[in-house]
DOSE-259087 format. One record per residue (C-alpha): x, z, y; residue in three letters. Coordinates in steps of 0.2 Angstrom, whole numbers, plus 5000, padded with zeros to 4 digits. Layout:
BEGIN
ATOM     X     Z     Y   aa
ATOM     X     Z     Y  Ala
...
***
This chain:
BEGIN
ATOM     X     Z     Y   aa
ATOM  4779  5041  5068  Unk
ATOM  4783  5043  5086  Unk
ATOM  4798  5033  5096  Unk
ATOM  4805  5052  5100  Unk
ATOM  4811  5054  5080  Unk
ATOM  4819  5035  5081  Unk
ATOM  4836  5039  5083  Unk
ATOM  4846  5027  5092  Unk
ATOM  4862  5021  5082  Unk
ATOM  4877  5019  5093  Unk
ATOM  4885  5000  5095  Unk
ATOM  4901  5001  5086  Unk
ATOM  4915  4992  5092  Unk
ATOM  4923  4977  5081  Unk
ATOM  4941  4976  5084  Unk
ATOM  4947  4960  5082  Unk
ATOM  4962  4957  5071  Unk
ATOM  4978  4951  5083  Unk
ATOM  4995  4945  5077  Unk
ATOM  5007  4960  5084  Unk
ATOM  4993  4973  5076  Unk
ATOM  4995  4963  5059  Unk
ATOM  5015  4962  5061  Unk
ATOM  5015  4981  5065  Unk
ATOM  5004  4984  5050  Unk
ATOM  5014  4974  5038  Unk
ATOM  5030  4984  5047  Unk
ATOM  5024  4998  5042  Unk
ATOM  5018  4994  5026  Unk
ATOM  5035  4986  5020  Unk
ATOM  5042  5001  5025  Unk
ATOM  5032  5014  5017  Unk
ATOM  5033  5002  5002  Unk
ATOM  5053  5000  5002  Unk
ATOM  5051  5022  5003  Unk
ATOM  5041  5019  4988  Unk
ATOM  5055  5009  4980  Unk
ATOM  5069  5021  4984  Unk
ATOM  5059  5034  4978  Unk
ATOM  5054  5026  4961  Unk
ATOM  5072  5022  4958  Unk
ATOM  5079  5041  4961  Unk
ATOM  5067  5049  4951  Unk
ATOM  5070  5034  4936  Unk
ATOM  5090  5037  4938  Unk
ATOM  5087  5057  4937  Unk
ATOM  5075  5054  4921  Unk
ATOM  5088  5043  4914  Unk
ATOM  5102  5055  4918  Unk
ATOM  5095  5070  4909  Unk
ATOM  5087  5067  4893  Unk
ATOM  5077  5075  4882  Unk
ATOM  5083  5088  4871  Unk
ATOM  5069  5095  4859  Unk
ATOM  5070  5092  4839  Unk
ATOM  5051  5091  4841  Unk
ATOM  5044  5074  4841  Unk
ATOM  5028  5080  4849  Unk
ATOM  5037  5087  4862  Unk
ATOM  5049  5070  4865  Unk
ATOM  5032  5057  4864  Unk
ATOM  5023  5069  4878  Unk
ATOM  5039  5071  4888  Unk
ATOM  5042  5051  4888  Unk
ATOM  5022  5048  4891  Unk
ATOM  5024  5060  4907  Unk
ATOM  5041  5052  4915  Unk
ATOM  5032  5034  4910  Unk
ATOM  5018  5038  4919  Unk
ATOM  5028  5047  4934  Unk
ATOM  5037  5030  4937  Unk
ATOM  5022  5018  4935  Unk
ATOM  5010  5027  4947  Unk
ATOM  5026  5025  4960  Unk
ATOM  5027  5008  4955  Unk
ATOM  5009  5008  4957  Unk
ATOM  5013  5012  4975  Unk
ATOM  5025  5000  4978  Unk
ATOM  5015  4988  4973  Unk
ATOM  5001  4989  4984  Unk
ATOM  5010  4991  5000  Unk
ATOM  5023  4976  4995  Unk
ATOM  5005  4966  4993  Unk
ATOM  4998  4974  5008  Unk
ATOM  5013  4970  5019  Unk
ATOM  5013  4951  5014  Unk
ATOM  4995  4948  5016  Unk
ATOM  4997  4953  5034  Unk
ATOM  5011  4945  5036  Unk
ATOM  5002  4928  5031  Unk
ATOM  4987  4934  5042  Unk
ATOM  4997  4935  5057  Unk
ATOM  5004  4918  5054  Unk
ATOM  4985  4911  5051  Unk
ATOM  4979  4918  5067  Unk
ATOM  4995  4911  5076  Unk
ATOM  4991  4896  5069  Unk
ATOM  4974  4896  5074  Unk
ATOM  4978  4901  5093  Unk
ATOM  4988  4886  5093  Unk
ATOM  4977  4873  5089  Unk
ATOM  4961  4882  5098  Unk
ATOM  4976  4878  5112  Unk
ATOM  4977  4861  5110  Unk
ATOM  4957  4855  5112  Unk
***
């Protein structure tokens, strides 16, 4: 093989985690998850509000497999970005805390 068919790969740049970019992620992330949570909660409360009405039992076990399932994939959700948003939180705090001491030596 010739050099001329070697493709070049482009450098890629890292981006290097900083505390205000991991505040603003886990801004945005308990916010998209407290959304989640309002959203959960409606849509459990209007489940709730209207019950099934069907002598079928077929009909009443899919019907309460669906709504469960409905409010556990929100929870789901939820979840996640609640997770999300603390662990960059406590990176934020970990790199803080490692710009001080790099400081102080």
């Amino acid at each position: 093989m010739s050099d001329q068919n070697v493709r070049q790969v482009p450098e890629q740049r890292t981006q290097v985690p900083t505390p205000f970019r991991c505040l603003t992620g886990a801004i945005m992330s308990g916010g998209l998850g407290f959304a989640s949570y309002s959203l959960m909660m409606a849509i459990a409360t209007t489940f709730a509000n209207k019950p099934i009405h069907s002598d079928n039992p077929m009909v009443v076990n899919l019907s309460s497999a669906v709504r469960t399932l409905v409010v556990g994939v929100i929870a789901l959700g939820t979840g996640i970005f609640g997770v999300v948003a603390i662990g960059l939180l406590a990176l934020a705090v970990q790199l803080l805390m490692q710009q001080l001491t790099k400081q102080k030596s």
